[in-house]
N, C-alpha and C positions, 0 to 999 in steps of 0.2 A: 947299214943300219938306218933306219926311218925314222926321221925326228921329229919332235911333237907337232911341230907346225908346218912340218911339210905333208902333201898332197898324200893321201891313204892311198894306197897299190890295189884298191880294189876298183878307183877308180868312178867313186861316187863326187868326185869332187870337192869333198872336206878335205879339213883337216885332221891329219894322222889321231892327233887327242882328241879329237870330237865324233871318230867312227870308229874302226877298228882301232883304237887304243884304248880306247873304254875297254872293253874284252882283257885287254891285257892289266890296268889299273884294277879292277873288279876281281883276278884271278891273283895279282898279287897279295890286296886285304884279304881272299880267302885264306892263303899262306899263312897269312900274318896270326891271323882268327885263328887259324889251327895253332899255330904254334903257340900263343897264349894261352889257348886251352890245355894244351899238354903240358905247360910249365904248371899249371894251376890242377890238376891231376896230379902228374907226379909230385907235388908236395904233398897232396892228402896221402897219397901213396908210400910217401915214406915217413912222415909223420903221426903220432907222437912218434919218437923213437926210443930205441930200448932203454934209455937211460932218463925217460920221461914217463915211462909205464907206471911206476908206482903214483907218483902225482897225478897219473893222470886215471888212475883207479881208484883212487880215493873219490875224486870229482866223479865218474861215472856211477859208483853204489851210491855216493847221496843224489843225484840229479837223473839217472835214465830213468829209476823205478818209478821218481815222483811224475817225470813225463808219460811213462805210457801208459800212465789211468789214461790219457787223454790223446794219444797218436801211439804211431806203430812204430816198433823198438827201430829199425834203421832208421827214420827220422829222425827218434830222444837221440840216439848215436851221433847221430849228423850234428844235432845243435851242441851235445856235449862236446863234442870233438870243436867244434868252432869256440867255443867259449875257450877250452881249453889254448887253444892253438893262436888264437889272435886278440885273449882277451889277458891270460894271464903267464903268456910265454910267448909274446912277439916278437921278441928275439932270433928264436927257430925263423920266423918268414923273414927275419930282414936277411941273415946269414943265407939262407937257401936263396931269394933273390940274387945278392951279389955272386954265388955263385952261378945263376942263369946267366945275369948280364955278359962276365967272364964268357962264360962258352958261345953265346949267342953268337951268329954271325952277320944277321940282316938288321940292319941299322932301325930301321921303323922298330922292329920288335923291341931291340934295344932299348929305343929313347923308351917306350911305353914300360917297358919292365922297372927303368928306373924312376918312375914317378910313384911306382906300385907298393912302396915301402909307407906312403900318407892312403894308407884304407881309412875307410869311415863307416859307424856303424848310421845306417839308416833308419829313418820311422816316417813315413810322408804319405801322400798319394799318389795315382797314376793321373796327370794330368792331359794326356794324351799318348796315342800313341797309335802306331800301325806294324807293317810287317817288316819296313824300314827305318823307327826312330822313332824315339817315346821321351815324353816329359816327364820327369818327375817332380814333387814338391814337397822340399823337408815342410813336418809337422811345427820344428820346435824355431826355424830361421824363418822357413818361406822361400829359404832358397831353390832356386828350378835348376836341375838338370838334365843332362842331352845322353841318351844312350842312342847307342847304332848298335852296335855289336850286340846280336838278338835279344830283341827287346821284346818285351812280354806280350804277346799274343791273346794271352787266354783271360786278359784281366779288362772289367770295364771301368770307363774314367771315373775318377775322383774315389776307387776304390784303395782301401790302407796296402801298406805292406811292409815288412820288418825284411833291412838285408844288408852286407855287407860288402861294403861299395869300393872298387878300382879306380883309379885315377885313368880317363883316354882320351887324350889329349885331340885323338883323329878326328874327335866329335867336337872339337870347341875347348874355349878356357873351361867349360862348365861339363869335357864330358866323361861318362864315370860305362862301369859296366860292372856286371854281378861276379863277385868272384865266384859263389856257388850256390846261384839260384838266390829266391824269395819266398817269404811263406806270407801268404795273402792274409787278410784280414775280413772273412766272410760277416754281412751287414754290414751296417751305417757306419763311417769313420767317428763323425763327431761323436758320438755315445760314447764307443770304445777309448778315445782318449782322452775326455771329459773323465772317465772312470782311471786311465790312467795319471793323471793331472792331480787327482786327488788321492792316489797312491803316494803321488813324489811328496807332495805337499804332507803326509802324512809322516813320513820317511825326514822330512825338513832339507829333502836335497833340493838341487837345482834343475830345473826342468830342460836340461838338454841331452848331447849325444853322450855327457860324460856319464849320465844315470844310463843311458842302454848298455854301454861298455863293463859297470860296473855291475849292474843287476840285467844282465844279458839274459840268462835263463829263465827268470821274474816275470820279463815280457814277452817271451819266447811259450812259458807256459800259460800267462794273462790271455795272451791273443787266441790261446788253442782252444783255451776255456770258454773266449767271449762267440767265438768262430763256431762251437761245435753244441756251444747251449749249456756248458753248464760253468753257468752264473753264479755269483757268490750270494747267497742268504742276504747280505747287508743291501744288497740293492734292492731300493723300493720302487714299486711301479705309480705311474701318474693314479691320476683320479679315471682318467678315461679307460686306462690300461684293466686295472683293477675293477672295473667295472664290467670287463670281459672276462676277468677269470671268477667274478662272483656270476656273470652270467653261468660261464661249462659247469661250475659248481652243481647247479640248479638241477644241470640235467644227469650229470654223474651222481647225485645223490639219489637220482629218480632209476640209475642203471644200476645193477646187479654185476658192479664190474670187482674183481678182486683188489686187494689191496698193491700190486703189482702193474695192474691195470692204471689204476687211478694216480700213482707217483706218475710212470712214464707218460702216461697223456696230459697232467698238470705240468711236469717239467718241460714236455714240448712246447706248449703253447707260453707261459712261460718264460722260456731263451726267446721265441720268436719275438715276443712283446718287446722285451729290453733290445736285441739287437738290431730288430728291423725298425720300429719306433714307428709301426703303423699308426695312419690319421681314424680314428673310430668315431663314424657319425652314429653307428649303430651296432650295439653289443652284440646283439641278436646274429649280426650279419655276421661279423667275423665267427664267432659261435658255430654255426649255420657251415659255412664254409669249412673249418676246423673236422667239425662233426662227418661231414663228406669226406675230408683229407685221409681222416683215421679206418671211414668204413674202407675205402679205396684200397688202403695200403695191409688191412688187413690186423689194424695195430688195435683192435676192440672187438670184442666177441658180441653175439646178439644178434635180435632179429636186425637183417640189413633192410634198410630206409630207403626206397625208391626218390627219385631227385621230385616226386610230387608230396610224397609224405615229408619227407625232410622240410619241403617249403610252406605244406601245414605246420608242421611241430614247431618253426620258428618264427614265424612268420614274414619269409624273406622271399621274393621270386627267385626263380631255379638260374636264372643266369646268373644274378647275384652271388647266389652259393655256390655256381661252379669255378668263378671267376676267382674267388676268395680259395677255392679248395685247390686251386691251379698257384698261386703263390703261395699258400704252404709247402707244395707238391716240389716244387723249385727251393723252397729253406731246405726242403728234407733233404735232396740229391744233392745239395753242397754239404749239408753234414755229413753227408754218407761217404763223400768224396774224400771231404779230411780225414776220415776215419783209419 
């Protein structure tokens, strides 16, 4: 057998851990990654269990129907099932743990299963990350930690995200991995939990992870609502904001559009105003830009505006408006995606 520090057999003149023993450390953590996934499977797979069904039906008729005004039923499923399973019967995971640890036979796995009993619910940003190792940063500490074990690709930095977090040790004192998955927070973080903050504050609770454990589903549905555009009534828009919806006002009063028309095109722009918390030097322009978004997508009936008449009507050059109708274009295909 080849030991770590003696000469690699291929004959490049390293050593054994620094050439061909990579290959073999790399193919063990894949072992490892699998077998954590499947511990983390089969407990969705066998849980709730039969003798948790009625409790855990109760909880699904008040909370999947109020979710999927707002996402699609195997998601509401998915969060209800987590709330359920590690918010109000952790129990079921410690007991299923100790029994993995029992069977387990590879020691890495081991140690890592038994740290897994201290989950945490999360609320932070992506502070980096690539296709090997991602920062995160709690919202309510400031705390940073270290994922390796596939870290989120599909997210860009300092973007929110709601999740509930493993303890892995492989990655540092600080490092953690998703037990199942993340649900993004599409737009600005600071909006969305300034809106939050004032929720807790309403509530008289305490602004940390003990309010997401407790009101799990609260922000589970807050985030789907802030993410997908539909906002709550009580939120007012700035001075600047509000001066772009009395701009479209203008122009939709001047359209022939049905009373159908007129909610859904108010309500877009609207969500985009509070979530994205555009800079407005000029009403006109976003307007302008908007007005293109909608003829584009087909979401407004009417004679359709060539990009010279549109920059008549508003008074905006045509770059301008397409520039503007290109960032809408990109809110729309994230709503659509959460959808």
């Amino acid at each position: 057998m080849v030991g770590r520090n003696d000469p690699c057999p291929c004959g490049s003149g390293k050593k054994y851990k620094k050439c061909h023993g990579k290959q073999q450390t790399v193919s063990i953590n894949d072992l490892v990654n699998e077998e954590l996934f499947q511990v983390r499977q089969q407990f969705f797979s066998e849980n709730p269990n039969r003798d948790q069904l009625t409790d855990f039906r109760a909880l699904q008729q008040e909370w999947q129907p109020r979710l999927m005004k707002s996402m699609a039923e195997n998601d509401a499923q998915a969060f209800v099932i987590e709330n359920f399973l590690f918010m109000q019967k952790p129990e079921l995971w410690q007991n299923f743990l100790s029994k993995q640890i029992e069977q387990t036979q590879r020691p890495t796995t081991q140690e890592v299963l038994e740290q897994w009993s201290n989950f945490r619910v999360f609320l932070g940003q992506l502070v980096s990350g690539d296709t090997e190792k991602a920062e995160l940063k709690d919202a309510f500490t400031g705390e940073t930690y270290v994922m390796a074990d596939q870290p989120p690709t599909d997210m860009e930095e300092d973007q929110g995200l709601l999740a509930i977090l493993l303890p892995d040790a492989r990655a540092g004192e600080q490092g953690i991995l998703f037990l199942n998955g993340y649900l993004t927070i599409v737009g600005k973080f600071a909006p969305f939990f300034e809106q939050l903050q004032k929720r807790i504050e309403e509530k008289g609770a305490s602004a940390n992870e003990d309010y997401l454990r407790e009101h799990y589903l609260e922000v589970v549905e807050h985030i789907v609502q802030y993410s997908t555009g539909a906002v709550e009534e009580s939120i007012e828009l700035s001075a600047e904001h509000q001066s772009v919806m009395d701009e479209l006002k203008k122009h939709i009063d001047a359209a022939d559009f049905d009373e159908e028309t007129v909610t859904n095109v108010t309500s877009i722009l609207n969500s985009y105003l509070v979530s994205q918390q555009p800079t407005v030097q000029k009403p006109e322009a976003l307007v302008a830009g908007y007005w293109r978004f909608l003829q584009d997508h087909e979401l407004i009936q009417g004679p359709m505006l060539s990009a010279k008449d549109l920059s008549e009507k508003f008074g905006v050059s045509s770059s301008t408006i397409l520039k503007r109708s290109k960032e809408f274009g990109s809110y729309f295909e994230e709503l659509l995606a959460k959808k």
